[in-house]
MDAnalysis code that builds the backbone (N, CA, C; Angstrom):
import MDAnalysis as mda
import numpy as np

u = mda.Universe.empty(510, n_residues=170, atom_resindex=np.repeat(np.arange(170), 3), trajectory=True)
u.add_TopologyAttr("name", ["N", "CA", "C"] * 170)
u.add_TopologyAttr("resid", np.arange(1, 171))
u.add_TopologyAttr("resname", ["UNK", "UNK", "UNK", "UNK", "UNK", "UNK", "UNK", "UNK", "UNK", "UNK", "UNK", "UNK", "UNK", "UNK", "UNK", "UNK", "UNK", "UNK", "UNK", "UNK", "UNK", "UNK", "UNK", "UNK", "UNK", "UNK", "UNK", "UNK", "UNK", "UNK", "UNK", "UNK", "UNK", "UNK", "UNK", "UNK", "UNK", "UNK", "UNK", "UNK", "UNK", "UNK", "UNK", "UNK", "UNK", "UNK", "UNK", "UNK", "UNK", "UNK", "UNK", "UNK", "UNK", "UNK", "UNK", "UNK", "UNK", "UNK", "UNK", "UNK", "UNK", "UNK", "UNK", "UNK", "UNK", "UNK", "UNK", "UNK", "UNK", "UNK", "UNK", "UNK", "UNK", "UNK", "UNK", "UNK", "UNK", "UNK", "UNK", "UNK", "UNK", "UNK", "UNK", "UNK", "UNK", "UNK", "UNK", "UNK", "UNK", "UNK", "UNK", "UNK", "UNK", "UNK", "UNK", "UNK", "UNK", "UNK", "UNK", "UNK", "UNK", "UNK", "UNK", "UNK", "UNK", "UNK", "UNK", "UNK", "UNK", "UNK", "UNK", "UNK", "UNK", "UNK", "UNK", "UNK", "UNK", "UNK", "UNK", "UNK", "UNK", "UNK", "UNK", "UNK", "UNK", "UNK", "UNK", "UNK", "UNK", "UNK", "UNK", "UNK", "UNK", "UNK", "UNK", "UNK", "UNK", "UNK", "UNK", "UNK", "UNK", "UNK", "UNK", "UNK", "UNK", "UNK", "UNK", "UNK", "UNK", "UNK", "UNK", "UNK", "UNK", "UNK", "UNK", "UNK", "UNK", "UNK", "UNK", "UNK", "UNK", "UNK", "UNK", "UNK", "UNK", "UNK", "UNK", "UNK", "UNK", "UNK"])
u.atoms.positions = np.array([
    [29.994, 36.089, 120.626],
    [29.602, 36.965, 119.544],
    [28.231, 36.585, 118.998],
    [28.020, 34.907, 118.790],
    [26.544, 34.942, 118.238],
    [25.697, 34.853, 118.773],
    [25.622, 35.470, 120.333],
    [24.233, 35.828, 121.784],
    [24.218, 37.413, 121.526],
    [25.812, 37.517, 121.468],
    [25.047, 39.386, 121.164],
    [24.344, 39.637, 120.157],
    [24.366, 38.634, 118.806],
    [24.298, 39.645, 117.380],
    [25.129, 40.516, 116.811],
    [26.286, 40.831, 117.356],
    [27.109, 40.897, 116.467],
    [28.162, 40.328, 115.912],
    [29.259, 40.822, 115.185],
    [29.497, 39.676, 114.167],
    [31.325, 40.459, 114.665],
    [32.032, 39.104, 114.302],
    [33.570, 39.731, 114.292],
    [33.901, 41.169, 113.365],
    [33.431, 41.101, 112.768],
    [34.021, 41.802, 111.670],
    [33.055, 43.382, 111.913],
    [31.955, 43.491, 112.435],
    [31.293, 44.635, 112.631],
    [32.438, 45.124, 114.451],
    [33.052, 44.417, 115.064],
    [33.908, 44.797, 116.072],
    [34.770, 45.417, 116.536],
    [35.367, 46.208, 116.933],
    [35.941, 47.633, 117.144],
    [37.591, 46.423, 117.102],
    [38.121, 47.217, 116.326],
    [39.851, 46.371, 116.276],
    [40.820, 47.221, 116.998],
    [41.190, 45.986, 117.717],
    [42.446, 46.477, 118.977],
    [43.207, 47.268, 117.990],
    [43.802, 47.004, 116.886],
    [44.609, 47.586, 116.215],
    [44.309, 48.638, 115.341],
    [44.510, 50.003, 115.560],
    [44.066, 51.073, 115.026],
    [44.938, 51.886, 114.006],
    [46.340, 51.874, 114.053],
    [47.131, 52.036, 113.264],
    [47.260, 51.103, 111.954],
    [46.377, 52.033, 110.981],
    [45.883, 50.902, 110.094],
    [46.242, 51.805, 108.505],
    [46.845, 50.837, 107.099],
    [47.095, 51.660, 106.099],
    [46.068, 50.702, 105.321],
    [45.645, 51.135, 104.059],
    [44.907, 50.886, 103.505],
    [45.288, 51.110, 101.376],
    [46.751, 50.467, 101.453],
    [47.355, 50.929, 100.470],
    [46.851, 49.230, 99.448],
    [46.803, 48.143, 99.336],
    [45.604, 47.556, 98.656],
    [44.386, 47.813, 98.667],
    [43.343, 48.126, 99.509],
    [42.490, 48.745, 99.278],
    [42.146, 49.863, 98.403],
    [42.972, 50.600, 98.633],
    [42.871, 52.253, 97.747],
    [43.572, 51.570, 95.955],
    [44.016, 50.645, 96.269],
    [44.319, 50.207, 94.560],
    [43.011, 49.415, 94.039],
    [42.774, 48.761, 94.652],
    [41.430, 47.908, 94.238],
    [40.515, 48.606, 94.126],
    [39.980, 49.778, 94.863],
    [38.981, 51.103, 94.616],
    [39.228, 51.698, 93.369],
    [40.505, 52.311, 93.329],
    [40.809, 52.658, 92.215],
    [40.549, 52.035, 90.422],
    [41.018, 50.994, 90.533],
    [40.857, 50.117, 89.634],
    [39.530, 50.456, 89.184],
    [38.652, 50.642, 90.051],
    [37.456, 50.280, 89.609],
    [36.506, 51.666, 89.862],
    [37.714, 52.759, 89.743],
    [37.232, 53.973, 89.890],
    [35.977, 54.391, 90.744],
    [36.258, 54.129, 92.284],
    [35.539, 53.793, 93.045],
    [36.136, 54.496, 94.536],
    [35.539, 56.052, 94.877],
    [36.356, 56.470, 96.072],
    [36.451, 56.337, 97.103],
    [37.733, 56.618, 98.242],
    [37.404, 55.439, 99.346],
    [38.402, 56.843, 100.163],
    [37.117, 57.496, 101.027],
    [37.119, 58.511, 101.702],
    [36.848, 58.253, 103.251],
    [36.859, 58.434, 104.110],
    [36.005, 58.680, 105.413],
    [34.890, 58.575, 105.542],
    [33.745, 58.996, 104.391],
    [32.456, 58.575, 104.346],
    [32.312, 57.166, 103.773],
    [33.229, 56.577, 102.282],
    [33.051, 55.432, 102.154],
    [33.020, 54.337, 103.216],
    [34.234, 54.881, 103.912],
    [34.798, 54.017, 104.672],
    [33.737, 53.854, 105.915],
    [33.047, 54.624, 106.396],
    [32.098, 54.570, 106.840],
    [30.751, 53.627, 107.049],
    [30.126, 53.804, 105.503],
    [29.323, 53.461, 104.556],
    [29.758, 51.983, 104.669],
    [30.897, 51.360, 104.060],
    [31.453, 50.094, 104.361],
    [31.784, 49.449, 105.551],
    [31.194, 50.184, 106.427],
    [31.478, 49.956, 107.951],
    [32.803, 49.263, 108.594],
    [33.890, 50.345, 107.693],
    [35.204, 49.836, 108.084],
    [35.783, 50.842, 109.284],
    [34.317, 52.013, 109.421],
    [34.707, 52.748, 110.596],
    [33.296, 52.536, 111.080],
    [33.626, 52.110, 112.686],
    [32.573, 52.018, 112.987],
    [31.828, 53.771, 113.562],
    [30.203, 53.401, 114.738],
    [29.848, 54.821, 115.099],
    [30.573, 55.160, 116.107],
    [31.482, 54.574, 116.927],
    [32.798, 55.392, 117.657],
    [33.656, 56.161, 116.803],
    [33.605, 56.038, 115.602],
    [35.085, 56.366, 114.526],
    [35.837, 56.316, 114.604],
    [36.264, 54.384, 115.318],
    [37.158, 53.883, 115.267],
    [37.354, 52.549, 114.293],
    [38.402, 52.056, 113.802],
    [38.582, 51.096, 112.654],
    [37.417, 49.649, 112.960],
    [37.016, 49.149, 112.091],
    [36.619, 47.610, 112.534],
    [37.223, 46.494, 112.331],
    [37.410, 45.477, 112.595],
    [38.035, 44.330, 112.539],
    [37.619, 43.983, 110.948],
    [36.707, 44.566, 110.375],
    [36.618, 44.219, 108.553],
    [38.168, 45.081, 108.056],
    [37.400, 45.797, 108.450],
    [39.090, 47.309, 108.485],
    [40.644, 46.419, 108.392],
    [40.671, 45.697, 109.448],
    [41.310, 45.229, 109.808],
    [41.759, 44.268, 108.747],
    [40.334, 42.870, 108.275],
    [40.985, 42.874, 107.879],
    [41.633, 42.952, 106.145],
    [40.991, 44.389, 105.350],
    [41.481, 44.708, 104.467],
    [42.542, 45.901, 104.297],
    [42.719, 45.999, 105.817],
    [44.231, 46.933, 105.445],
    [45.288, 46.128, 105.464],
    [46.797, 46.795, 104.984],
    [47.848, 46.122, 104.741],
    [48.479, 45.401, 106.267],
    [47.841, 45.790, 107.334],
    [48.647, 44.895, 108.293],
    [47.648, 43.923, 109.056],
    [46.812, 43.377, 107.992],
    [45.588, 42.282, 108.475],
    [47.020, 41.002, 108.757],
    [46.374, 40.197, 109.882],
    [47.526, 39.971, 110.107],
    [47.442, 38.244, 110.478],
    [45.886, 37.999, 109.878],
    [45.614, 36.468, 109.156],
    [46.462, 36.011, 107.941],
    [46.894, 35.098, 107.610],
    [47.397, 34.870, 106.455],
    [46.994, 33.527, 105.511],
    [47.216, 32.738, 104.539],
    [47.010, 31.920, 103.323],
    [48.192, 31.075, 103.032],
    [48.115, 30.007, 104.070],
    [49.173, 29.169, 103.444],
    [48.992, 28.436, 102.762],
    [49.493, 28.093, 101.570],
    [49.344, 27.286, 100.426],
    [50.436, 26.406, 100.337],
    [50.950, 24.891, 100.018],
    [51.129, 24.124, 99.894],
    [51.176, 23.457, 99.136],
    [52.231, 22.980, 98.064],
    [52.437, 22.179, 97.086],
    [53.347, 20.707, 97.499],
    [52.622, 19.178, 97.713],
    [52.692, 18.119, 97.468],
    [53.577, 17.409, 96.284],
    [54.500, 16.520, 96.717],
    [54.899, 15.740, 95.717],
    [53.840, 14.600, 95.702],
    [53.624, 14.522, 94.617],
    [52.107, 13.692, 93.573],
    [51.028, 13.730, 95.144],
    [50.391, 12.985, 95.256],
    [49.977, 12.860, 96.863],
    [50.076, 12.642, 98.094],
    [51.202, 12.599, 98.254],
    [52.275, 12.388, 99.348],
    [52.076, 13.738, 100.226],
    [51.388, 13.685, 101.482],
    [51.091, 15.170, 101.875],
    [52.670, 15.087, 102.977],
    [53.610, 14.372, 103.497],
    [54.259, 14.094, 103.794],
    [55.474, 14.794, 103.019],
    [55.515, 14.480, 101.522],
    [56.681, 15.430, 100.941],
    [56.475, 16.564, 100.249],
    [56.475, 17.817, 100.665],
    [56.517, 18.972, 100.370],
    [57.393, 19.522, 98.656],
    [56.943, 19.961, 97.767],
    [57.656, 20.634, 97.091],
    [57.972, 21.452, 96.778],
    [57.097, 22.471, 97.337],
    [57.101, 23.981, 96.924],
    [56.072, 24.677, 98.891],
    [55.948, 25.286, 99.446],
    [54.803, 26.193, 100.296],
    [55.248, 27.517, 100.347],
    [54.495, 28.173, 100.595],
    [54.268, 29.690, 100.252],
    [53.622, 30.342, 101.806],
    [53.706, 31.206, 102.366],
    [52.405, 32.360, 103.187],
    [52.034, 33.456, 102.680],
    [51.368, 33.731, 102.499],
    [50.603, 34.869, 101.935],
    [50.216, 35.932, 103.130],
    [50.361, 37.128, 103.078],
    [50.365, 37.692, 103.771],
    [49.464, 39.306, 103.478],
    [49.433, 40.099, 104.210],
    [48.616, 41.386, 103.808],
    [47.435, 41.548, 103.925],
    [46.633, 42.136, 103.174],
    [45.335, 42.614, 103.241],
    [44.627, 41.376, 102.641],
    [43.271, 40.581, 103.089],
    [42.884, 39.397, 102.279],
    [42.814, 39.971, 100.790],
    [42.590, 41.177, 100.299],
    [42.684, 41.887, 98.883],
    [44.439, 41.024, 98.243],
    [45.418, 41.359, 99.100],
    [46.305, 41.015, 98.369],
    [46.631, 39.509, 97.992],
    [46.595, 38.786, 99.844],
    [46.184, 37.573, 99.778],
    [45.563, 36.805, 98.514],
    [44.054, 37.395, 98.238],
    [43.638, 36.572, 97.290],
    [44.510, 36.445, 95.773],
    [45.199, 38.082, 95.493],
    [45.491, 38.046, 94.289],
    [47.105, 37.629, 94.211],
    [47.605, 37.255, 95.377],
    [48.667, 36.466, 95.518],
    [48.360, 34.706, 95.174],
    [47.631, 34.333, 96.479],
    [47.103, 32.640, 95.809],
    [47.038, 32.569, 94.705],
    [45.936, 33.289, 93.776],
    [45.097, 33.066, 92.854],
    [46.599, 33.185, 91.564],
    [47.802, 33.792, 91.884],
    [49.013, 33.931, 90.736],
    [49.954, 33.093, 91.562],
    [50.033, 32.211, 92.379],
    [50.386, 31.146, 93.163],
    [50.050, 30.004, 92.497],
    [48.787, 29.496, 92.792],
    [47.957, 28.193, 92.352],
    [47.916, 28.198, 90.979],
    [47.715, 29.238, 90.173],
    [48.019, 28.965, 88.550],
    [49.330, 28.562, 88.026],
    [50.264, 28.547, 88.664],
    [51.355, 27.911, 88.144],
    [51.120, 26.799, 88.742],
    [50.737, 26.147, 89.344],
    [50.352, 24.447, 89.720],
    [49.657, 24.156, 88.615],
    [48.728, 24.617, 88.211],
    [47.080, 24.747, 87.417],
    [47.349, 24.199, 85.967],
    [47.980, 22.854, 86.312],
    [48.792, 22.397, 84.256],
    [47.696, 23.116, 82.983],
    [48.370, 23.472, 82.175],
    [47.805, 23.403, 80.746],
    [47.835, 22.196, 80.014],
    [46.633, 21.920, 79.469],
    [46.775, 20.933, 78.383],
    [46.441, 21.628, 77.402],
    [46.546, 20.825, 76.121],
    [46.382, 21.551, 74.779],
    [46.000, 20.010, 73.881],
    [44.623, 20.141, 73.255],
    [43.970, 19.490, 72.228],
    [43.702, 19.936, 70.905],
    [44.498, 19.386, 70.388],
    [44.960, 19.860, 68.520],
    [43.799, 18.920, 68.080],
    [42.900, 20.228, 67.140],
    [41.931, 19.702, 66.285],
    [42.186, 19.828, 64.545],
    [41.455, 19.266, 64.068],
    [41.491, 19.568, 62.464],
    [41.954, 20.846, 62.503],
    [41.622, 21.899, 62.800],
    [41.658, 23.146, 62.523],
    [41.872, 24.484, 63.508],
    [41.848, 23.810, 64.718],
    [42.273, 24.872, 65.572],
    [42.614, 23.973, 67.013],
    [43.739, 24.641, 67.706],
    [43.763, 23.951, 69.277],
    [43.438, 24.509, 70.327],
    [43.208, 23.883, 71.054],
    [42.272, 24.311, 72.496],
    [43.185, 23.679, 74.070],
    [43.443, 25.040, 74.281],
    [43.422, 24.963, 75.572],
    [43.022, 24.856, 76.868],
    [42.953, 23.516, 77.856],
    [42.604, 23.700, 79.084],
    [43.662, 23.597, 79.860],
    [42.609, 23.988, 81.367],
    [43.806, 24.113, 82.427],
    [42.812, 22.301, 83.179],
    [44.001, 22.404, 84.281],
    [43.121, 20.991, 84.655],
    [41.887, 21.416, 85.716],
    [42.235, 22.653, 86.205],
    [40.857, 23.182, 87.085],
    [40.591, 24.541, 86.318],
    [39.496, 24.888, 86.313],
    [38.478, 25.885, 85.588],
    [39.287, 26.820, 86.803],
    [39.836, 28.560, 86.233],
    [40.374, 29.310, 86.979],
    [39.073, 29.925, 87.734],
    [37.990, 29.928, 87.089],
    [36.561, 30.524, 88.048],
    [36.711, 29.359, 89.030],
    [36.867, 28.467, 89.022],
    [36.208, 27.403, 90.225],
    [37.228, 27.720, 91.240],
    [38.694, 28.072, 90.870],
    [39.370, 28.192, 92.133],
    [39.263, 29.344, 92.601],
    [39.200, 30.296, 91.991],
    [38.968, 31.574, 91.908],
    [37.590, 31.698, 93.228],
    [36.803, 31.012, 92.942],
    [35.533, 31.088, 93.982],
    [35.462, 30.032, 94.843],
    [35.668, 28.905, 95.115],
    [36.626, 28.218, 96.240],
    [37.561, 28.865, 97.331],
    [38.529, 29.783, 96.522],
    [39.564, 30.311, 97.565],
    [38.731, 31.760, 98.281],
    [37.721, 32.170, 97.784],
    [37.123, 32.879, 97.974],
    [36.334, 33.088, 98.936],
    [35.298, 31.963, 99.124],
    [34.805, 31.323, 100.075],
    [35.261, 30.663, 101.337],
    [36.753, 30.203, 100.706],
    [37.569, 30.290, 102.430],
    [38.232, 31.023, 102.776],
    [38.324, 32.442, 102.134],
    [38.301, 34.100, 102.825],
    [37.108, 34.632, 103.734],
    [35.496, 34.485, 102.807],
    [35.184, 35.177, 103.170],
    [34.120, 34.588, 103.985],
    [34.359, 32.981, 104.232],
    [33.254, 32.385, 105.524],
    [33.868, 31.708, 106.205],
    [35.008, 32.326, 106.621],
    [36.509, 31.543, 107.617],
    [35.834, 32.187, 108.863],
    [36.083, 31.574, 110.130],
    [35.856, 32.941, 111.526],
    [37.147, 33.229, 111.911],
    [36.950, 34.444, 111.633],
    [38.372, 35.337, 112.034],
    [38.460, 35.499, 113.628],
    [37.801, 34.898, 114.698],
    [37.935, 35.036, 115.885],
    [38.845, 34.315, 116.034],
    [38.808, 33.133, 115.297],
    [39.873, 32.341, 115.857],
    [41.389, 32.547, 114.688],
    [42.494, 32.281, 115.776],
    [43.656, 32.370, 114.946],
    [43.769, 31.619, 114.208],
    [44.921, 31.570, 112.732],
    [45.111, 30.373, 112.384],
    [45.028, 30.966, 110.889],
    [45.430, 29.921, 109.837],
    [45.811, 30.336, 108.422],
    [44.794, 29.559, 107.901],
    [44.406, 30.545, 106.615],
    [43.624, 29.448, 105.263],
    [44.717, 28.814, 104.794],
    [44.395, 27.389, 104.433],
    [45.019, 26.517, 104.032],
    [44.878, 26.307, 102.786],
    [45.992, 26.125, 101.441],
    [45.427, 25.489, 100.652],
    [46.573, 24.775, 100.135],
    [46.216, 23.359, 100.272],
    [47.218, 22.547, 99.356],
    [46.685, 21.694, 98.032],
    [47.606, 21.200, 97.328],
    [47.868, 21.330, 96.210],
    [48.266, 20.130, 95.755],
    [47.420, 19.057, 95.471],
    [48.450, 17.484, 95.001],
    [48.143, 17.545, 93.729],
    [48.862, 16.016, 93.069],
    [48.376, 15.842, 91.891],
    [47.389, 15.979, 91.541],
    [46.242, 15.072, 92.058],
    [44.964, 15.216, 91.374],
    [43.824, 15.347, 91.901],
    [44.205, 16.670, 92.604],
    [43.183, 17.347, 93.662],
    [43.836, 18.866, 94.095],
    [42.932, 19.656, 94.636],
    [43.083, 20.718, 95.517],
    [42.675, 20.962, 96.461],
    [42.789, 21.237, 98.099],
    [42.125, 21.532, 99.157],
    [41.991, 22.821, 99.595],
    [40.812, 23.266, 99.456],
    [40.435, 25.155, 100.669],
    [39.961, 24.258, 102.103],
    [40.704, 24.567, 102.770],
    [40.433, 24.624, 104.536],
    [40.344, 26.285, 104.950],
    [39.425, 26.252, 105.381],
    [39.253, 27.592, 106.398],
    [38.987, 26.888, 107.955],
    [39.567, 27.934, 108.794],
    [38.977, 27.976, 110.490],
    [37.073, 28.400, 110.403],
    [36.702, 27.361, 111.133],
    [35.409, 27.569, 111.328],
    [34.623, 26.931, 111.532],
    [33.394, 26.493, 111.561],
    [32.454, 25.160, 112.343],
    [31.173, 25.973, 111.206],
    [30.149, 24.891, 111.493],
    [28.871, 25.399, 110.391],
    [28.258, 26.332, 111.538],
    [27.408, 26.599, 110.625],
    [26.017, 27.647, 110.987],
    [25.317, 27.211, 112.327],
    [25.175, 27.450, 112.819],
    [23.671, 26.878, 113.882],
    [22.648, 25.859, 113.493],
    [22.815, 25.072, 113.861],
    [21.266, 24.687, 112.713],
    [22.069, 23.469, 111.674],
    [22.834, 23.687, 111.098],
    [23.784, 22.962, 110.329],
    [24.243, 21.646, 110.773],
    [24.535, 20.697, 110.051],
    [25.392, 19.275, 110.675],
    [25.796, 18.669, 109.283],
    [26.958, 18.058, 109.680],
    [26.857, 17.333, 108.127],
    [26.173, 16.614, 107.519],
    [25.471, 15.909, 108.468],
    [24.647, 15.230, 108.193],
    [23.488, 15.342, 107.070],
    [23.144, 17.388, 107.517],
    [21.998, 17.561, 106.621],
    [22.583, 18.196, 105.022],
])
């Protein structure tokens, strides 16, 4: 894929029998129409006017999934809770994201005059973490986003290798 220039997701998807019933809610929401031309426009149809593997995978039978993982204290060995997430990455995300907040403790700091609530991770930080191992995972290859969950930590694993050019090093 990266000698041709194109990209997984601009790729014509084996699977064409495709619904798009999270999608059309998330459009909605945001009063935002999602027609044949959108769909277009979003290059979820490609110029054959057939579905694309983006298509793919934000309709309801995308068929990557989000396993998440809850740890007794750090013990990745004893399991207490795991989950799969399944569907459109649309639902996916808004599944994790009401998943991982019940891990996500509250504390509460009583002042002279008013108390304050935190969580122990900022909900933006996971919020854009889990995000990022949606949306720079390579979907060529099979395999689940990972996310587990210990005491006093969280892990996003996505499938994927760096950029060209990239090493850890730099």
């Amino acid at each position: 894929m990266q000698t041709s220039g194109r990209s997984y997701e601009s790729a014509r998807s084996i699977e064409q029998d495709l619904t798009f019933n999270a999608l059309k809610k998330e459009m909605d929401l945001h009063n935002l129409e999602l027609g044949e031309s959108q769909m277009k426009t979003l290059h979820l149809i490609g110029n054959d006017d057939l579905y694309t593997n983006l298509a793919l995978l934000l309709s309801d039978q995308c068929p990557f999934t989000t396993k998440v993982a809850v740890f007794e204290e750090n013990d990745p060995l004893i399991f207490q809770d795991r989950r799969e997430m399944t569907g459109s990455i649309l639902t996916q995300l808004d599944d994790v994201l009401t998943y991982v907040d019940q891990y996500n403790k509250t504390h509460a700091q009583v002042g002279a005059k008013y108390r304050e609530d935190k969580k122990d991770y900022p909900p933006e930080a996971i919020r854009e973490a889990l995000l990022n191992c949606i949306v720079h995972r390579d979907y060529s290859f099979s395999g689940s986003n990972i996310i587990n969950i210990y005491a006093n930590h969280i892990e996003f694993i996505s499938i994927g290798s760096l950029l060209p050019g990239l090493s850890m090093e730099s």
